[in-house]
C-alpha positions in Angstrom: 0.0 0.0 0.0 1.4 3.6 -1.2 2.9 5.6 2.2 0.2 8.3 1.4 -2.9 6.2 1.1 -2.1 4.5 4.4 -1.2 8.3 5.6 -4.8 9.2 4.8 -6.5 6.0 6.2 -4.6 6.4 9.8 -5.7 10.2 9.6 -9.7 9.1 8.9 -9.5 6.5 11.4 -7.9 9.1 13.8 -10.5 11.5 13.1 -13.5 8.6 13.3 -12.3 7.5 16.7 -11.7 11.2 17.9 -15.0 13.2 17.1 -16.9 9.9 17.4 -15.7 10.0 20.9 -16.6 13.6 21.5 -20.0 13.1 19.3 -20.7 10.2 21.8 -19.8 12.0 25.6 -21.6 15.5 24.1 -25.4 13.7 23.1 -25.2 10.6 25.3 -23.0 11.0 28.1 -23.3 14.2 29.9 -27.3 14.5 28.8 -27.3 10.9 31.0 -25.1 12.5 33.8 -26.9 15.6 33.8 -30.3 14.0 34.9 -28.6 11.2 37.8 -29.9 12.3 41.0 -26.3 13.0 42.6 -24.1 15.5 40.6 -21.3 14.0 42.9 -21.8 10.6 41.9 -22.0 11.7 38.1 -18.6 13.7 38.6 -17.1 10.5 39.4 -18.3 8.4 36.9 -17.6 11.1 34.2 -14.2 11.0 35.7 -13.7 7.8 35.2 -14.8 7.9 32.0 -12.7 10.9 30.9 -9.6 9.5 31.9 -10.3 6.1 29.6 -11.3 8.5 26.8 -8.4 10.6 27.3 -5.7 7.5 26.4 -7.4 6.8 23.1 -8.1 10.2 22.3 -4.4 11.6 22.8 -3.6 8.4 20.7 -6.3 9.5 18.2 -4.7 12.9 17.7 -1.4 12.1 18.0 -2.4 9.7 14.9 -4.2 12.7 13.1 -1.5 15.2 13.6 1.1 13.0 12.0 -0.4 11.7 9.2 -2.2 15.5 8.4 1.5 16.8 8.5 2.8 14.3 6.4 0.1 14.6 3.8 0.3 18.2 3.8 4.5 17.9 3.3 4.0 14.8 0.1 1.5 16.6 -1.4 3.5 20.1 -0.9 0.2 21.3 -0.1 1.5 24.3 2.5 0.1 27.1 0.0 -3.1 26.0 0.7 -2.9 27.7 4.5 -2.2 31.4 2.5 -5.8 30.8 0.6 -9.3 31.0 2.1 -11.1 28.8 0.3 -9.0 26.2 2.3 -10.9 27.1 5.0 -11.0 23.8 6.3 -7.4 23.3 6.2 -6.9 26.0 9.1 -10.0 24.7 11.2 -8.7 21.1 11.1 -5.3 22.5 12.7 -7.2 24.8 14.5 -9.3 22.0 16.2 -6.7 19.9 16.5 -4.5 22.0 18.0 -7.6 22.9 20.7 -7.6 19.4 21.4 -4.5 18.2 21.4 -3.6 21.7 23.9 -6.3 19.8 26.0 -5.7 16.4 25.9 -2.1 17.1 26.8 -1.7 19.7 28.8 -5.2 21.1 30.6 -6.4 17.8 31.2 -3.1 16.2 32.8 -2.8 19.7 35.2 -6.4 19.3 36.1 -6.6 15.9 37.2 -2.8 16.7 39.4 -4.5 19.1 41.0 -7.8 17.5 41.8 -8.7 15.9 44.9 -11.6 13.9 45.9 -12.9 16.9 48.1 -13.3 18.8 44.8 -16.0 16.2 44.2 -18.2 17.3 47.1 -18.7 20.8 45.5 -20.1 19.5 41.8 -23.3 20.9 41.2 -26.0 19.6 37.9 -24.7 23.7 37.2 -21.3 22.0 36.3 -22.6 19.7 34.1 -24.2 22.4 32.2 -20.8 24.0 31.2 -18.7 20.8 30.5 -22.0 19.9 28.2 -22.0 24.2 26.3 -18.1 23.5 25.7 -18.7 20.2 24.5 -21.6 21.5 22.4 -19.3 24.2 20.6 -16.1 21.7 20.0 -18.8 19.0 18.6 -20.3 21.8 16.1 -16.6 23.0 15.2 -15.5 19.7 14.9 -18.4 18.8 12.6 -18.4 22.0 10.4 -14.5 21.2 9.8 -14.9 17.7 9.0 -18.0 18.3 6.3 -15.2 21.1 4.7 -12.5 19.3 4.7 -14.3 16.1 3.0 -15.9 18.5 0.3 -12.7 20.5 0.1 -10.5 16.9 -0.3 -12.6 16.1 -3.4 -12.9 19.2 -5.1 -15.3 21.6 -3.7 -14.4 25.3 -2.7 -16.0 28.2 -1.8 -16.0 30.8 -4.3 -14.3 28.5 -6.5 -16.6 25.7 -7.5 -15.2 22.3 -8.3 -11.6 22.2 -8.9 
């Protein structure tokens, strides 16, 4: 199999596992979490759960950031970042980059500097905010994947099929 093609298949399995994970915690995990009768209980659980989801998604990304740099460097494609109908070529770093900043560093630093007490204070209120900045990655993530898979094969705004 040619380098490239098994570049692009680890980037859209990277990208699959990734925002299929966040699509999955954003409309079925937190809404679930939100409505359990103890938010302290639910904190723990999404925990938990975060830290398992964590490990595949910094694997995920690490996977998508490789292969999306080495696509972009065989196909010489860095001109692309100086022109706006490659829109989707500065969100996809863009959202990677938000994740990856994350996954790597905010998350790690946050779950030093938690303690169990921390737990005590959750409130449903918490939920609400880990379930708005889900929302917004989710819809940023989507919008970036539909332009980048009409973008890959052909479509640009203001330019039509190329």
């Amino acid at each position: 199999m040619d380098e490239f093609v098994f570049a692009r298949v680890l980037h859209v399995l990277g990208v699959v596992l990734w925002i299929g994970g966040v699509a999955m915690v954003t409309t079925v995990l937190l809404p679930t979490l939100l409505r359990m009768q103890s938010a302290t209980e639910a904190m723990v659980f999404f925990d938990n759960f975060r830290r398992r989801f964590a490990a595949q998604a910094r694997y995920s990304t690490l996977f998508v950031g490789l292969s999306g740099f080495y696509m972009t460097h065989v196909l010489d494609a860095w001109y692309r970042f100086t022109q706006w109908q490659y829109w989707w070529m500065h969100t996809m770093v863009l959202i990677w980059l938000l994740f990856t900043i994350m996954l790597f560093v905010l998350e790690p630093r946050a779950r030093r500097r938690q303690s169990t007490s921390t737990h005590k204070n959750v409130s449903a209120q918490s939920f609400v905010k880990i379930l708005r900045m889900h929302r917004i990655l989710l819809g940023l993530s989507l919008i970036t994947v539909a332009g980048a898979v009409a973008g890959s094969h052909g479509w640009l705004i203001g330019g039509g099929l190329s």
